[in-house]
N, C-alpha and C positions, 0 to 999 in steps of 0.2 A: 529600597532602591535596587533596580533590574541591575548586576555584574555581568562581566561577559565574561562566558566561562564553557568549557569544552563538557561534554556531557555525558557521565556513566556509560559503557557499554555492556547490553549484553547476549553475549551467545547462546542460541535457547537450540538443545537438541532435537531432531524430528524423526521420526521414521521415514520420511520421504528427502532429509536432507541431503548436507553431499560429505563426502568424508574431502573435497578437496574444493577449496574453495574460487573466485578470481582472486589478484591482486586488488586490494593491499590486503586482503584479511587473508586467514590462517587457521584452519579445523583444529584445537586442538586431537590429539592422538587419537582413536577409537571413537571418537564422535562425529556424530553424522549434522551437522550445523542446516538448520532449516530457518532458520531466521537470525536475522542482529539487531537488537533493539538500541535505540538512544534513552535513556530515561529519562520522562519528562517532569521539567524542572516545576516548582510548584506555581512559576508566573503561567506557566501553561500547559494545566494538568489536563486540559481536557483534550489535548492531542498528542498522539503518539506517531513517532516516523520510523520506519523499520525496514534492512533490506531482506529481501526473501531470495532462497538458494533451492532450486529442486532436483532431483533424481527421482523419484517418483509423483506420479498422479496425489495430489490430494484429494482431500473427501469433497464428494459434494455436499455444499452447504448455503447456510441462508443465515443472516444477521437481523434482528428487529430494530426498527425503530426506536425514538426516543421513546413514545407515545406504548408501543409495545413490549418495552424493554422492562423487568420488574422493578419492583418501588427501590427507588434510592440510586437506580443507576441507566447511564445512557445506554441510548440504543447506535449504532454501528457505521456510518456513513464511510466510504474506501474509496482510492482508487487505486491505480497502480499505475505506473510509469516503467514502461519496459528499456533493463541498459542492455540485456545482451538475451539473445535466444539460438538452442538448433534449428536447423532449418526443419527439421520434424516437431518442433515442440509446439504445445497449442495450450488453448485454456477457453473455459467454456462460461460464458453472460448470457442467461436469459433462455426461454422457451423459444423453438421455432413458430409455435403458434399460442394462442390462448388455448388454455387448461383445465380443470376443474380440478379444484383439491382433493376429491378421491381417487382423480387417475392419478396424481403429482406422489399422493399413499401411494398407487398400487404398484408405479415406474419404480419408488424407492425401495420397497420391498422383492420387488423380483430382479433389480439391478438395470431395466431399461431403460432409468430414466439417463443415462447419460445421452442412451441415442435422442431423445427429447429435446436436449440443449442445444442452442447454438457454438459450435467450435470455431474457433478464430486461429490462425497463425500470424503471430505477430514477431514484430522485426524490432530490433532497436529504433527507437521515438517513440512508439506506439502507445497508448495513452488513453485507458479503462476508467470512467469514473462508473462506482457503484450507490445507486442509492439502496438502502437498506429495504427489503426483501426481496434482491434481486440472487436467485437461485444460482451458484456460477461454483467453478472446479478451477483450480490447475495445474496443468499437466509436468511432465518432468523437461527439462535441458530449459528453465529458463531462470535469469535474473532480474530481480523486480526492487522498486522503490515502491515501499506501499506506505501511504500517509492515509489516518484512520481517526475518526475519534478515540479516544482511548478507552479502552471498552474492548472486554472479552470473552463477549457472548458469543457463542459458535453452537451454532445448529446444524448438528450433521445429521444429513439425509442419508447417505451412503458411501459406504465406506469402502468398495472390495474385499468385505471380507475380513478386515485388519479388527485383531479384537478391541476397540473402542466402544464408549457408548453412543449410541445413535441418536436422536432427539425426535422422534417422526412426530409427535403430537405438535410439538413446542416450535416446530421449522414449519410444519402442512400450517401455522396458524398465522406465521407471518409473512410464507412464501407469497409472490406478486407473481400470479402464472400466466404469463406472458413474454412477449420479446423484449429486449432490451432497446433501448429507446436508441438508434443508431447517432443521435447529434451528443452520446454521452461518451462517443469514441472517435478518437483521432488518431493522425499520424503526423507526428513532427518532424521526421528524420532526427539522425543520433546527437548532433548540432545544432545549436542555435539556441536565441531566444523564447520562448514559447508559455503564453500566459495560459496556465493549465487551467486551474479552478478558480472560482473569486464567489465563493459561500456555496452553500447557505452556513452549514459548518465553519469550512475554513478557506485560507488561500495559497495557491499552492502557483508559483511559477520556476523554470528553467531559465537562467542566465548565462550569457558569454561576455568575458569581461567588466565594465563597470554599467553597476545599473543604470537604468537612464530614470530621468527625472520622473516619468510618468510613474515606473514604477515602486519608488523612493515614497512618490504623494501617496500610495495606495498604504502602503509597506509603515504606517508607523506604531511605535511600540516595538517591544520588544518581538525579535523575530527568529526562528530556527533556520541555521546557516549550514547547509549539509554539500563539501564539495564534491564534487564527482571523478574530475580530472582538474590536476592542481591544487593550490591553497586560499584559503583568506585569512586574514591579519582581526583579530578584534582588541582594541586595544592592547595591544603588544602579544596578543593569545595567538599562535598558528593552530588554526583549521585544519587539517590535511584530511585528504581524499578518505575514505573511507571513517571520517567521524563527523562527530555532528556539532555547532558547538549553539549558542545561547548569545544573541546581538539586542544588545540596548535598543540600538541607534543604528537604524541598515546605511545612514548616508555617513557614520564615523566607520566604516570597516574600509579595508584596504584590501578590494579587488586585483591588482596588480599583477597577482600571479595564479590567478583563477581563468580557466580557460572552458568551464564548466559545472555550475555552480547550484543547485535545488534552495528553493528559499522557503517558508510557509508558517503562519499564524495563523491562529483563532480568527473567524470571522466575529465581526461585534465588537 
């Protein structure tokens, strides 16, 4: 039987993180925090929710497929959900044109290919779904909610430089070189309601207040409840803003003082 229960955190250091984080979370000392992960509970291993913090550009890179991914494990579905950005920060989805995989080699090697991509400035709402081998960076001054199969496969094309290892066979083989398909991007402003994803993966929607029934009929099973601004109640458990916790039952939790609320399950 599914419990409702608040869920592991953890803080993963990065080169490109921030030593100072928003509210409510908190760098410890000397580290540079580039991600906070929830760890996902074994009713629903196959998704992971995590918020992302940058000060520098990350790598560019590409994720495979289920299909392309090696034996025994999944391949990479993302998106991201933007809560806050500088007004100079950007992050880059997709080629501005079709490609051929020896130029997609030759950009990564001589460092051109960022000019290649498409860059975006986005604002809080703003709202990236990625399907797996969709070539994409991002850049520094922004806050992200990224929900992801759980899976961490990362093929970096290029790095600036930074001594990592690179992956250019293993990334050129599952890269999709081309644009990015504009109906996988939206803008919701920073408020409201807003039904993000609904499969093939997983489901992914923004709440204000208490669900509404539609979303309740979609929602059943057990479901990850991440607040954003505010709390929610599960079975006498508080949620608070920056954690995540673990819901039986989305129409037994107590909305009440939720004023901003991420919900999302396994699709299937």
């Amino acid at each position: 039987m599914t419990l409702a229960r608040k869920l592991p955190t953890r803080m993963v250091d990065k080169v490109w993180g921030c030593h100072v984080l928003p509210p409510p979370f908190a760098a410890p000392d000397g580290q540079r925090i580039g991600e906070i992960w929830f760890e996902p509970p074994p009713e629903m291993d196959s998704l992971l929710v995590k918020y992302l913090f940058t000060s520098e550009k990350l790598s560019v890179q590409v994720h495979p497929s289920d299909a392309q991914a090696p034996a025994g494990q999944c391949g990479k579905e993302e998106c991201w959900l933007v809560l806050d950005a500088r007004p100079d920060a950007q992050l880059a989805i997709g080629f501005r044109q079709d490609i051929a995989a020896e130029a997609v080699r030759a950009a990564a090697i001589d460092g051109s290919i960022e000019d290649l991509l498409v860059w975006h400035t986005p604002k809080p709402g703003d709202f990236f779904y990625l399907p797996p081998g969709t070539v994409h960076a991002i850049g520094p001054g922004l806050s992200l909610v990224e929900v992801q199969q759980n899976c961490d496969i990362t093929y970096r094309l290029f790095d600036y430089g930074r001594p990592r290892d690179l992956h250019l066979e293993e990334g050129i083989a599952v890269a999709q070189g081309g644009p990015h398909d504009p109906a996988m991007r939206r803008s919701f402003g920073p408020q409201g309601n807003a039904a993000l994803v609904d499969g093939p993966r997983f489901r992914f929607d923004r709440i204000s207040g208490t669900p509404s029934a539609e979303l309740l009929a979609r929602y059943t099973g057990a479901v990850l409840v991440l607040p954003v601004d505010g709390q929610v109640a599960l079975n006498g458990i508080i949620i608070d803003a920056g954690e995540c916790g673990l819901c039986p039952d989305l129409s037994k939790a107590d909305f009440s003082a939720a004023r901003s609320v991420l919900v999302t399950q396994p699709a299937g």
